[in-house]
N, C-alpha and C positions, 0 to 999 in steps of 0.2 A: 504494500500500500504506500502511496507518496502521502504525503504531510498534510495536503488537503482532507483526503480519504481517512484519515485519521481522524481528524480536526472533526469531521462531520460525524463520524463513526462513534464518537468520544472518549477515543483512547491517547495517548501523552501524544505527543507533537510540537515541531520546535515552530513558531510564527514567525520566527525570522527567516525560513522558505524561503526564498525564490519568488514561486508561485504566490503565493499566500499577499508576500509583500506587495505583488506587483497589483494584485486583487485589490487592496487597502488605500494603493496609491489610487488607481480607479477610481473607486470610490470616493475617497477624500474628494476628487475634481470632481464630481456626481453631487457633492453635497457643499462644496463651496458655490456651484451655480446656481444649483436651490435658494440656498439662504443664501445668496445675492438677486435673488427675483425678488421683486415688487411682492409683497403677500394678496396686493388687488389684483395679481395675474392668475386667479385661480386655474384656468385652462392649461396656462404653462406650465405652472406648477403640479398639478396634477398631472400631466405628463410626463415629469419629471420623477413625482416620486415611482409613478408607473416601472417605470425606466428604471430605477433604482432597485426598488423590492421584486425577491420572487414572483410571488403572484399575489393582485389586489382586488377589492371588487370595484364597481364601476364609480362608487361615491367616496371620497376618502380627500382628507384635507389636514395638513400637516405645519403648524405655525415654526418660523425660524427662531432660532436657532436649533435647528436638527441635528444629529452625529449618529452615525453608525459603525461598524468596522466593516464590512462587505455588505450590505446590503440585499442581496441576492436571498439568503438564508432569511428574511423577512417574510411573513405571508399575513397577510393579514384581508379579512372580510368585506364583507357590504357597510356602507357608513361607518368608515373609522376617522378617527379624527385624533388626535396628538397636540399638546398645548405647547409653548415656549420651553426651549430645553430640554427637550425628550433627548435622551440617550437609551440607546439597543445596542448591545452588544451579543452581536448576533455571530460566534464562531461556529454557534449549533442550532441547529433548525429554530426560530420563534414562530409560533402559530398564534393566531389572535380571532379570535370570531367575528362573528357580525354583530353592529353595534356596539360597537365600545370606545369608550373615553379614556385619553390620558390627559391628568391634570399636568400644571408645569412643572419642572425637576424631578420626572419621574425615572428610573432607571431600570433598565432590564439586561438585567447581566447574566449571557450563558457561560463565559469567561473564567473559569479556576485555574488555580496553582495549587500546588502541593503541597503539602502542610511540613514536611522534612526540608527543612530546610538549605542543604546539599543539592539536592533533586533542584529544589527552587533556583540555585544559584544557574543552575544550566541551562536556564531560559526555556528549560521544558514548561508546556501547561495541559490543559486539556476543556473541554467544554461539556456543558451540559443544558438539552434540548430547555425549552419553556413552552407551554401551551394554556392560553386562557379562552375561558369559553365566551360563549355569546353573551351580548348584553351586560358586559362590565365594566366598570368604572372604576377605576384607580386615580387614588388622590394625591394632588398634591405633594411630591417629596418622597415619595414611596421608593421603595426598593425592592425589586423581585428577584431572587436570588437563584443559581444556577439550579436546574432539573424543577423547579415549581410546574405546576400545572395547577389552575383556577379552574369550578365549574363553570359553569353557567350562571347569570344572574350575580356574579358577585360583586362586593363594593370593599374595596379594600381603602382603609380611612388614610388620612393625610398622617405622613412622616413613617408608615408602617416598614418594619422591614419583614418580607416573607420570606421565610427559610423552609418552611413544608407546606404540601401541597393541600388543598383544600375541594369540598365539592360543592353542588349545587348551591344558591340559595343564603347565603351568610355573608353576612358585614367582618370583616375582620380587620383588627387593629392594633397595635402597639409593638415592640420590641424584644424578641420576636412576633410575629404575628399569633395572636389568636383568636377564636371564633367573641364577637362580642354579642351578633347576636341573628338570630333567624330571617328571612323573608319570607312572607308570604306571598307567593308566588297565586293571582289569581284568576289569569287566563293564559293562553297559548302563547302568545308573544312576548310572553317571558313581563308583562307591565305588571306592577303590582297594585 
């Protein structure tokens, strides 16, 4: 396996690659043109982020200041929208539903290093996937930590850091994240 195939796969790999780098540098010129558009150019913009992420659905709008590391590993739904300062750090697949909010300074990090500190010095790391379901909302400053997966329906409060994964239907908040409190979920479209 080359260093990519790694990287996506989520086993150690060095990001100084070759490949990898040349991915980043991409990028970076993908996301300084963005947030150098006008935010009134919604057309363009939306073409742009098109152009950036895997795959998106048809309605999706994204305020500058943006950042990603490859872009490509993005996937995200119908009606997504991202507030000021959003960081993804997407080394491993991010899935994101339809319907969902990101407040501003939020961060999604599939991105780890090793906890041995030897290992660390070698510029090894490794990644881990994120998947959030339909209809969420993340607040505010939050932080989604490598391998999370969110249900459906969920509202994760401002400044939260998520370190385990949660399911349907739940507000959760604090440091680590935990469940604070139920939704009731009252018809099909997930609105309560």
């Amino acid at each position: 396996m080359n260093e990519k195939q790694k990287m996506l796969s989520g086993e150690l790999y060095y990001p100084s690659d070759r490949e990898l780098t040349g991915l980043r540098k991409a990028c970076r010129i993908k996301l300084d043109e963005l947030n150098a558009t006008c935010q009134t150019e919604h057309k363009a913009r939306t073409r742009q982020i098109k152009a950036l992420f895997g795959t998106t659905g048809k309605r999706l709008y994204i305020e500058s200041s943006f950042k990603c590391d490859y872009g490509e590993n993005i996937h995200v739904g119908e009606n997504f929208y991202a507030n000021f300062n959003c960081v993804i750090l997407d080394a491993a697949k991010v899935t994101i539903g339809d319907n969902c909010m990101i407040a501003p300074q939020v961060g999604i990090y599939t991105a780890t290093h090793p906890i041995d500190p030897t290992s660390r010095q070698t510029g090894i790391e490794f990644a881990k996937p994120i998947t959030l379901g339909h209809n969420c909302w993340i607040g505010g400053m939050a932080v989604i930590n490598p391998g999370v997966t969110l249900g459906n329906n969920v509202v994760v409060a401002s400044g939260a850091v998520v370190t385990k994964s949660f399911g349907d239907n739940v507000v959760i908040g604090g440091n680590p994240a935990k469940i604070i409190k139920h939704i009731m979920v009252t018809n099909d479209d997930g609105l309560c």
